[in-house]
C-alpha positions in Angstrom: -24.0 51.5 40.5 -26.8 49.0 40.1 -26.8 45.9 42.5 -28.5 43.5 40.9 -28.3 39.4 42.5 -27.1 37.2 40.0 -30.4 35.0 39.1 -31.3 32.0 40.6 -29.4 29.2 39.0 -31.7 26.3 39.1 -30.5 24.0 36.5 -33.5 21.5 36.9 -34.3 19.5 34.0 -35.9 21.4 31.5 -36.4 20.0 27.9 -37.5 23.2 25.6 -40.1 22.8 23.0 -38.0 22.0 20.3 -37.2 18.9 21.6 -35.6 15.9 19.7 -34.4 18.6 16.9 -32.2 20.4 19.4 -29.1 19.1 17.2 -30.8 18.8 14.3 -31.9 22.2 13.2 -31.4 24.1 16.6 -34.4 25.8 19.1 -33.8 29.6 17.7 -34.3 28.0 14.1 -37.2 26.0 15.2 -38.6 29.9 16.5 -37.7 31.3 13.7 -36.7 28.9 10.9 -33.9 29.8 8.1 -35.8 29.8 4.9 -35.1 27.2 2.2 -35.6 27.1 -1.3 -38.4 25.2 -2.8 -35.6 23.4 -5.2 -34.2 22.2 -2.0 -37.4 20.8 -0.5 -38.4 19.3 -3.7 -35.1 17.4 -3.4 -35.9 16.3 0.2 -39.0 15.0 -1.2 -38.0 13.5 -4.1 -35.4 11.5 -1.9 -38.2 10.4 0.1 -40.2 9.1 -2.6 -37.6 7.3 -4.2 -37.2 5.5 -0.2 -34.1 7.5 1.3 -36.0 7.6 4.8 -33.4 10.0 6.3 -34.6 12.3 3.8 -38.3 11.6 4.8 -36.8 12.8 8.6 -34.9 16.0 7.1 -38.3 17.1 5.2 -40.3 15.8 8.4 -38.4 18.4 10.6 -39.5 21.6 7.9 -42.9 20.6 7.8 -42.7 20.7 11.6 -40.8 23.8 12.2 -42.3 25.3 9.1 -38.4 25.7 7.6 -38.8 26.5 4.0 -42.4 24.9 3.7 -45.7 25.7 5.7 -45.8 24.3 8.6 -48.0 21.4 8.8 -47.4 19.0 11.7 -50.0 16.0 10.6 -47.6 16.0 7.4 -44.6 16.4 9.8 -46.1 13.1 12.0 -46.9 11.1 8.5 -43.0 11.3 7.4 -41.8 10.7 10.9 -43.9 7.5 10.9 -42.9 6.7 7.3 -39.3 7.2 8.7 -39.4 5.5 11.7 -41.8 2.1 10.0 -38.6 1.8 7.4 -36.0 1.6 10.4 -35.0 5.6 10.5 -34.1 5.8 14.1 -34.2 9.3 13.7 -37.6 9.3 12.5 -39.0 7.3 15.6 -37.4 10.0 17.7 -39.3 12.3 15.8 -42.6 10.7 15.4 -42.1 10.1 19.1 -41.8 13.6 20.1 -44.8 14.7 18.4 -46.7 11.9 20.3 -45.2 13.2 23.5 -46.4 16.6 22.8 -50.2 15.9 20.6 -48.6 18.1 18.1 -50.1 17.0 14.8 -51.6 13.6 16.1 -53.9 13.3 19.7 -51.1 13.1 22.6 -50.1 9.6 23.7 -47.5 9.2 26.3 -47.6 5.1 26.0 -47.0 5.1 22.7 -44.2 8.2 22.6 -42.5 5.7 25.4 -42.2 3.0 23.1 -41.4 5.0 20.4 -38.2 6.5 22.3 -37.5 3.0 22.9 -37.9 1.9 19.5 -35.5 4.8 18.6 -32.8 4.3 21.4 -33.3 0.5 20.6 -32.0 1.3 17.1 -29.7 3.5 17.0 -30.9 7.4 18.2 -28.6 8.4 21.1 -31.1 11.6 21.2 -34.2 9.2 21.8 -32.5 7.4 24.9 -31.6 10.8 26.4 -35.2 12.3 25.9 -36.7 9.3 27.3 -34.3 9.4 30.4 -36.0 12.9 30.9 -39.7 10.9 31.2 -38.1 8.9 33.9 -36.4 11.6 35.6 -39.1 13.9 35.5 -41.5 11.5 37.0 -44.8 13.4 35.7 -46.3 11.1 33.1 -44.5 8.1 33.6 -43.1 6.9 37.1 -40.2 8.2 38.3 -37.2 6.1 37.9 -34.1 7.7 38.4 -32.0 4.7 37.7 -33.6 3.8 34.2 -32.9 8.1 33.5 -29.5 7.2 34.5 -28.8 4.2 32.4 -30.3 6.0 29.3 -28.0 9.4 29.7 -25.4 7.1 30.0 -26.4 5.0 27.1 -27.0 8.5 24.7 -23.7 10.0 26.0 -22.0 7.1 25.5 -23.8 6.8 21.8 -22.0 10.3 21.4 -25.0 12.6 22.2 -24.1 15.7 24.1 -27.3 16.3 25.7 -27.3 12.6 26.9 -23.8 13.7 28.8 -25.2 16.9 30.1 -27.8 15.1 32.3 -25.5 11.8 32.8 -23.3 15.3 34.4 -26.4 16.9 36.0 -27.1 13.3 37.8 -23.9 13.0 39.0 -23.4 16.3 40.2 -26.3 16.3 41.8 -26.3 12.5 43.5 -29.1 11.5 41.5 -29.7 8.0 41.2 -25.8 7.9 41.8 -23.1 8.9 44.2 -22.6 12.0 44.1 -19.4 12.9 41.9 -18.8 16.8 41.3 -15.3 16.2 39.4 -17.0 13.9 37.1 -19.7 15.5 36.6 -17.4 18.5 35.5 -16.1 16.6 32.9 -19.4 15.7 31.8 -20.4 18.7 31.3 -17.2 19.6 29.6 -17.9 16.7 27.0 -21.5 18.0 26.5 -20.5 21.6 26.1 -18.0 21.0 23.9 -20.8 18.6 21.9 -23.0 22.1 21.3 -24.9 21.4 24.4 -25.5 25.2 25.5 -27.0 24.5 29.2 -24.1 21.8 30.1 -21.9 25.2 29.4 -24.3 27.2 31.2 -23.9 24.3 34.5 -20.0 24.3 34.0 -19.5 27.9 34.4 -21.3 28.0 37.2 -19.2 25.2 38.5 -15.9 27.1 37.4 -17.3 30.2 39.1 -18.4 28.3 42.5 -15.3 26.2 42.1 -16.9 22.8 42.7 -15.0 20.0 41.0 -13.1 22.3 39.5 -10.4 24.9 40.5 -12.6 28.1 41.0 -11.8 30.5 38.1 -14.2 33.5 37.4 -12.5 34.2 34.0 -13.3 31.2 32.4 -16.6 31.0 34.2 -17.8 34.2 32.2 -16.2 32.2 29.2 -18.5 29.6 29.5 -21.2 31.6 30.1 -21.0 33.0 26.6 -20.5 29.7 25.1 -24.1 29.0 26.4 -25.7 32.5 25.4 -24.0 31.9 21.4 -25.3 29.0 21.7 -29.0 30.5 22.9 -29.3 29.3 26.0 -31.0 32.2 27.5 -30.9 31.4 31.3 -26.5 31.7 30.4 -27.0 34.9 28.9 -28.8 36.3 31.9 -26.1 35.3 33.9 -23.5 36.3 31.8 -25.0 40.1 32.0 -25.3 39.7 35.8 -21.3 38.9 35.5 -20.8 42.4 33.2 -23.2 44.2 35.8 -21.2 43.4 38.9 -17.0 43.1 37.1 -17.1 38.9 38.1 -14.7 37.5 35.3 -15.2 40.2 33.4 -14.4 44.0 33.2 -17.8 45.7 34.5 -19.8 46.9 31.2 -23.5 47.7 32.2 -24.4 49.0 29.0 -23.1 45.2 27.7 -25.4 43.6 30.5 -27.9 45.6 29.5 -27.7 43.9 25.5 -27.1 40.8 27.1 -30.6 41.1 29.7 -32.4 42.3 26.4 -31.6 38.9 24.2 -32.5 36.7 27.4 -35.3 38.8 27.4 -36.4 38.7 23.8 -35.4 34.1 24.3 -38.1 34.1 27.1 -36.2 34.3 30.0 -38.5 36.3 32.5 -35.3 36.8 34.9 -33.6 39.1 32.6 -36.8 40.7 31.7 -37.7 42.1 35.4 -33.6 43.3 35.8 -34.1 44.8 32.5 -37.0 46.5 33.9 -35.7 47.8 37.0 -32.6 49.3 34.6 -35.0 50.9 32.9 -36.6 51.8 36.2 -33.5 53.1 38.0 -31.7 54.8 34.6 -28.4 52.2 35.2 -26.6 52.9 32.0 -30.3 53.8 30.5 -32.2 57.3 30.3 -34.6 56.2 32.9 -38.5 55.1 30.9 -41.1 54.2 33.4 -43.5 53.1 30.8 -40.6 50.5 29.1 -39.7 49.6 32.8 -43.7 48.6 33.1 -44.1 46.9 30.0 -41.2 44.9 31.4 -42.5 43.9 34.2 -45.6 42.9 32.8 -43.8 40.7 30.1 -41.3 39.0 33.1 -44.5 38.3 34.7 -46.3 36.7 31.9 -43.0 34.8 31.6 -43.7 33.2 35.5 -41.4 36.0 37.3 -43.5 36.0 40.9 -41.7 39.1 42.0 -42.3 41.1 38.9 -46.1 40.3 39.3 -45.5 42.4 42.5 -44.1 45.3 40.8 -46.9 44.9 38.4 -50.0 44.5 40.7 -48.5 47.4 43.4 -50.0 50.7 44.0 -48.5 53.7 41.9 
């Protein structure tokens, strides 16, 4: 039997690069985007011509993601800004996030700040939550936890479930708050149950730990899943650390071992060193030295320090 530690669970804020469309058309879509017919984005167009500026947002989100069209980011920025100048709060969200980023226009934080106001302002729950990341993460604008706090709060309460995910994160962690691990369990409930993946991800480890909540493995592994369907990687790895080691679950390595390959295949340089030391140590696997390498190599690329090590050693 394999031993494998269940990976670290640092649930720091993290806001992937799919950003503001994370409800809209989803990160796995934004990596690889469902195809659409060109009837339907002549429609979208159309729309926008004729001054529906929601549709100018919808066909600004293909042209960014490439969904149906090519992908063409200054076009993506132009209909945001269309969007956003005709009182879309949607498209300042939008037209924000690409300043934020520089993609398809030269970066400007300012200006991506006042655009996530402008959008909050108006009517975006998702533009108050992503600017209450800015605050919280401190790195290009000061840090001010208690302005983060007050825009999760104002997003969760405007019904978005990423904005109650972090209002849960705050509180569970004492950020900018007393600290308050029942409600933030609820929070996270809320946001979980709003299609926020990693507030599933942060409640099953809660329901696994049993902090705010009664402890319960079962549902843990539950929850867990919730987040990997819903392709939050860093959930997936730990749901296969759960079917490695029987917690919640009945122990299935060869299960762990599909789950470690997805997180894997999402990113998650975690799941790709365990992967490769399955492959290393044959644990429900014909042992392959050379896959077990290339995973290393790939969880190190990914930021996995240790995996480096297995790289870098002598043979």
């Amino acid at each position: 039997m394999l031993h494998i530690m269940k990976p670290n669970r640092s649930f720091r804020i993290s806001i992937p690069a799919c950003g503001f469309v994370v409800f809209l058309i989803g990160c796995s879509r934004l990596a690889a985007p469902t195809q659409q017919s060109p009837s339907d984005i002549a429609t979208l167009t159309n729309a926008c011509d004729q001054g529906k500026y929601t549709s100018c947002f919808s066909l600004g989100t293909k042209y960014m993601s490439g969904g149906g069209v090519a992908k063409d980011e200054a076009r993506a920025v132009a209909l945001f800004q269309r969007a956003c100048e005709n009182g879309e709060a949607q498209g300042c969200s939008g037209l924000a996030f690409m300043y934020e980023t520089g993609s398809g226009v030269a970066q400007d934080i300012a200006h991506a700040v006042t655009l996530y106001q402008k959008a909050c302002d108006i009517g975006d729950a998702l533009g108050c939550a992503l600017l209450g990341v800015m605050y919280e993460d401190g790195k290009r604008i000061a840090k001010e936890d208690a302005k983060a706090l007050a825009l999760y709060l104002r997003a969760c309460d405007g019904g978005n479930a990423m904005g109650c995910g972090e209002l849960g994160r705050m509180y569970g962690s004492g950020i900018g708050v007393t600290k308050d691990e029942t409600h933030a369990a609820k929070l996270y409930q809320r946001a979980c149950d709003g299609g926020y993946a990693r507030a599933c991800s942060i409640l099953a480890s809660a329901y696994e730990a049993g902090i705010g909540v009664a402890k319960d493995e079962a549902h843990a592994a539950k929850l867990y899943q919730r987040a990997c369907d819903g392709d939050y990687v860093l959930g997936c790895t730990i749901l296969a650390a759960s079917y490695a080691a029987g917690t919640g679950v009945t122990r299935d390595q060869a299960h762990a071992n599909e789950l470690y390959q997805k997180a894997c295949d999402g990113g998650e340089g975690g799941a790709c060193a365990v992967l490769a030391l399955v492959y290393e140590t044959g644990a429900g696997v014909v042992k392959d030295a050379a896959r077990a390498r290339t995973l290393y190599q790939k969880a190190c690329a990914l930021g996995d320090k240790k995996a480096c090590n297995r790289v870098n050693r002598p043979h």
